[in-house]
N, C-alpha and C positions, 0 to 999 in steps of 0.2 A: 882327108886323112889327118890323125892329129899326131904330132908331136911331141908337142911338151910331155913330156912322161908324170909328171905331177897329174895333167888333165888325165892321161888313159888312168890314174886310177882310179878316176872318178867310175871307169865304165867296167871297171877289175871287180865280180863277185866271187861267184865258184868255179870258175874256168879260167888256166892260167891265157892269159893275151895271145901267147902265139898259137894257140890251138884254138878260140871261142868263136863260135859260130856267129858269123854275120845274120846271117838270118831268124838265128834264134833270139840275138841279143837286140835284134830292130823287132820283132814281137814285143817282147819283155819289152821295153820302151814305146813303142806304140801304147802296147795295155795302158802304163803306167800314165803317159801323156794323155794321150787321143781321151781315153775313156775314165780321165782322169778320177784315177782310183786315190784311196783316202783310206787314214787307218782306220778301223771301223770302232765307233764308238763301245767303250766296255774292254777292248782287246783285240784279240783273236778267238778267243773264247766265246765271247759273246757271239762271232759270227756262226761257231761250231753248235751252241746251244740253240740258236735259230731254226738253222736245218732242222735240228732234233725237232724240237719243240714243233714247228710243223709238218715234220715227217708222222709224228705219233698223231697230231688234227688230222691228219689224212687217213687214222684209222691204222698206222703203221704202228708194229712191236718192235722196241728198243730190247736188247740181250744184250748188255756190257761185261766187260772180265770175265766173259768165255772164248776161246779160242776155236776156232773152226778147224776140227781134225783133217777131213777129208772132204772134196766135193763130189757128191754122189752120183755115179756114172750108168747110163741104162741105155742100151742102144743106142752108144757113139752121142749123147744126149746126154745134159747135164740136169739131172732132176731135182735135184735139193745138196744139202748140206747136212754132214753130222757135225755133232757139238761136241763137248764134255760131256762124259757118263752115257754115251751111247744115242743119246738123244737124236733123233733124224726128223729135219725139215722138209719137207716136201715142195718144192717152189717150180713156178711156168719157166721160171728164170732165173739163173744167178751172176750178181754182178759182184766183182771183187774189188777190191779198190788195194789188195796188197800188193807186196810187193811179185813183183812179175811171174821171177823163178820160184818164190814159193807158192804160187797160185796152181805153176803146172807140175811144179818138181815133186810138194808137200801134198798137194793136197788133191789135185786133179789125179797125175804120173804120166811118165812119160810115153807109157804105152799105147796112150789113149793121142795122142798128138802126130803129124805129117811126120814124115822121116826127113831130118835134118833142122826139124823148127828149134830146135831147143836148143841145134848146133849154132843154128844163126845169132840168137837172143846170146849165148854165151861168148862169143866174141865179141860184144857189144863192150865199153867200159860203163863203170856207172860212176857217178860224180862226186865231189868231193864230200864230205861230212864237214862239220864245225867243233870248234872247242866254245862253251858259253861259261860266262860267269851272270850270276842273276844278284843284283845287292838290291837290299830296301833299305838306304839312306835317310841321315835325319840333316842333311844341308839343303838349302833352298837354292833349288837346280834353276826357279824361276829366274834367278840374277843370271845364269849362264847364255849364251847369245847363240848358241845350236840345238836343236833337238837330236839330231844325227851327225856325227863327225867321225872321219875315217883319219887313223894313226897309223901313220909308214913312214916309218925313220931312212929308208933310203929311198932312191931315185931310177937302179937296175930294175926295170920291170921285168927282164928275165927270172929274178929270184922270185917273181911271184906263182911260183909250180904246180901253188896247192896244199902243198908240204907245209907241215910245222917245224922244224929243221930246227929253229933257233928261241924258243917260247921268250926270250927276253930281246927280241930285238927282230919281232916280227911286224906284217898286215893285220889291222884289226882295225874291226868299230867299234863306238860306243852307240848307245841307242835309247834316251828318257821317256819312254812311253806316257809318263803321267804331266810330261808338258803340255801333250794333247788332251789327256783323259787324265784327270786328278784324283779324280773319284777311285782308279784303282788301285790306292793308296791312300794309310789314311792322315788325317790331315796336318799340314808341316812336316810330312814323309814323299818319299819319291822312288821310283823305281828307276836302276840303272845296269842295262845290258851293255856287256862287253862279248863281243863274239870275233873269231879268227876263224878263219880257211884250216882244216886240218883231213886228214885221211887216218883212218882206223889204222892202219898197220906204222903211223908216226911215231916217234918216241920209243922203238921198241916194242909195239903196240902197246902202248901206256901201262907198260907193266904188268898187266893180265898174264895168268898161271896160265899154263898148257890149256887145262881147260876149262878157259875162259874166265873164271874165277879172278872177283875182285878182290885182292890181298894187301897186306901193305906194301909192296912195291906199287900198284895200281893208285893206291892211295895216295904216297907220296908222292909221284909224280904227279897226279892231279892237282895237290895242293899249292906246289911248287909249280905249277905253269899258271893257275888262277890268280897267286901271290907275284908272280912278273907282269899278269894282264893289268890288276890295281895300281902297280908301280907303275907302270907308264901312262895309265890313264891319268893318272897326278898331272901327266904335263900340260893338259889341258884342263883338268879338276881340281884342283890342291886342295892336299888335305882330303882327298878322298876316303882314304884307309884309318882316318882319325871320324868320320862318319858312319862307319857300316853297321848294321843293325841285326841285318840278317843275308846269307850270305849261300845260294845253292849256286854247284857248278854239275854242269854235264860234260863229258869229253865223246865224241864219237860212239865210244864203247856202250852209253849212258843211251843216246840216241837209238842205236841198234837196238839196247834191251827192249827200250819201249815199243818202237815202232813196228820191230821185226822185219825192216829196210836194210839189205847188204851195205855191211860197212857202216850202216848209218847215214846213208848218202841222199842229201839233204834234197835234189832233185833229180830222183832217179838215174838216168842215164846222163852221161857227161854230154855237157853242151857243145859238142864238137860238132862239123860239118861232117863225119862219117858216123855220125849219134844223133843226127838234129830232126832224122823222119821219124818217129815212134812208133810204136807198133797202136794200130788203131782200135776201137773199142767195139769189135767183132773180132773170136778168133774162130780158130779153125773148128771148136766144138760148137756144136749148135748148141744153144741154150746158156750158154756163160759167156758174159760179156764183161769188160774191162775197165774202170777206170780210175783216176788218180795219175800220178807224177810219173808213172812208167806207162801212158801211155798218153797218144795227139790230144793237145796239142804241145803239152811242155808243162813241166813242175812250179813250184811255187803255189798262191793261193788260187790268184787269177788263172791259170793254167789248168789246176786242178777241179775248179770249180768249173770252168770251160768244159772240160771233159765229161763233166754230169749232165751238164748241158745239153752237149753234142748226142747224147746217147736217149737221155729224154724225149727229145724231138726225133732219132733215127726210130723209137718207138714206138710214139704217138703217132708220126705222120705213116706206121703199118710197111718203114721200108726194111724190118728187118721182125 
């Protein structure tokens, strides 16, 4: 059992402490240890262009920036997919990897699903979201003696909820990617992530119109909490804010648009012991299967990646 409250935040991500699953947080550390993971050369991008790159060797067709209207339903059987502009796919199978409720809510419907599934899955909470600041700096982060460094001005690990509550006097890391990988910057430049724990409906939901509209309230409080993440990364960067080059932030709200992830929530379901079983990568329709961060084994890369995995082999080896 640890003590020191400095050490628990080493082990403090997107789940406040008195609520994070023991047994989710000993996976995620296994992975991280046992199978001892590494950033991956180029990014995370690089890992995501991979995939691609040999899903299409495989004879596979890539469709990007079209959104999947509907999943198309025939005899309790999920047969393909419509697109934008009415387009219909026809597939033996279809697997999703979005987000859960709008798999069955959007685009399957609820009608098509067991009575009470949908009751279950909505009781569920889903997990925190983040605030990021992304700078491309022109100081030579090489002289600095961390690649990763976590800033928490106080010791209450109570206050650690999740919540953005206080943007100048919060939980955050910083993160130099290009200490590893140089080359994704270019050269005597650096790339520097700042991120914090935040929930979509923080700050007044960051200011967002009724609906949803990013306006100048949205805006200024964005600027204003990226402009306190700077300031305090000073205490371990100085002179940070006297380097920055270039300068994108996302707040939660930024994450949802892209992702189309409730809230924005950075690994699906809250990593709680009453959230730590997933729902697994068979559901109740035949022919549409499941994966990503909302569903076994757990969110993040390694997780998500495990999930294609698991569904791969349930395939090939004819058990589903």
């Amino acid at each position: 059992m640890f003590t020191d409250p400095r050490l628990k935040t080493i082990f403090y991500s997107v789940v406040p402490l008195k609520r994070i699953s023991m047994m989710g947080t000993a996976w995620m550390w296994n992975d991280f240890l046992r199978k001892k993971l590494c950033y991956p050369k180029g990014g995370y991008q690089a890992l995501a262009d991979a995939f691609a790159t040999a899903f299409e060797n495989s004879g596979g067709t890539l469709t990007l920036r079209t959104r999947v209207k509907r999943i198309i339903m025939e005899g309790g059987r999920a047969t393909g997919v419509e697109i934008g502009g009415g387009r219909r796919i026809q597939a033996d199978r279809v697997i999703s990897n979005a987000d859960i409720m709008l798999t069955f809510n959007d685009m399957v419907g609820r009608e098509h699903l067991p009575k009470g599934y949908m009751e279950r899955l909505e009781r569920r909470k889903i997990a925190t979201s983040a605030f990021y600041v992304y700078l491309g700096v022109d100081l030579d982060a090489s002289k600095l003696n961390f690649d990763r460094v976590t800033v928490c001005p106080f010791v209450e690990m109570e206050r650690l909820n999740g919540h953005m509550h206080d943007p100048e006097n919060c939980y955050f890391w910083i993160e130099i990617p290009t200490r590893h990988y140089p080359a994704l910057a270019p050269e005597g430049k650096h790339i520097v992530v700042l991120a914090a724990v935040a929930y979509h409906d923080d700050l007044a939901s960051w200011g967002l119109e009724t609906d949803s509209r990013r306006g100048a309230s949205y805006q200024a409080i964005k600027e204003r909490v990226a402009e306190s993440l700077v300031h305090q990364a000073e205490r371990v960067i100085p002179g940070l804010s006297q380097h920055i080059l270039v300068k994108e932030v996302a707040t939660p709200a930024t994450i949802a648009r892209y992702t189309l992830n409730r809230g924005g929530a950075s690994m699906g379901w809250d990593q709680t012991p009453e959230d730590a079983v997933k729902p697994g990568q068979v559901t109740p329709i035949r022919q549409l299967h499941l994966v990503g961060q909302w569903t076994y084994p757990q969110g993040g890369v390694p997780g998500v990646v495990g999930s294609g995995w698991i569904l791969a082999n349930l395939i090939k080896e004819g058990k589903i």
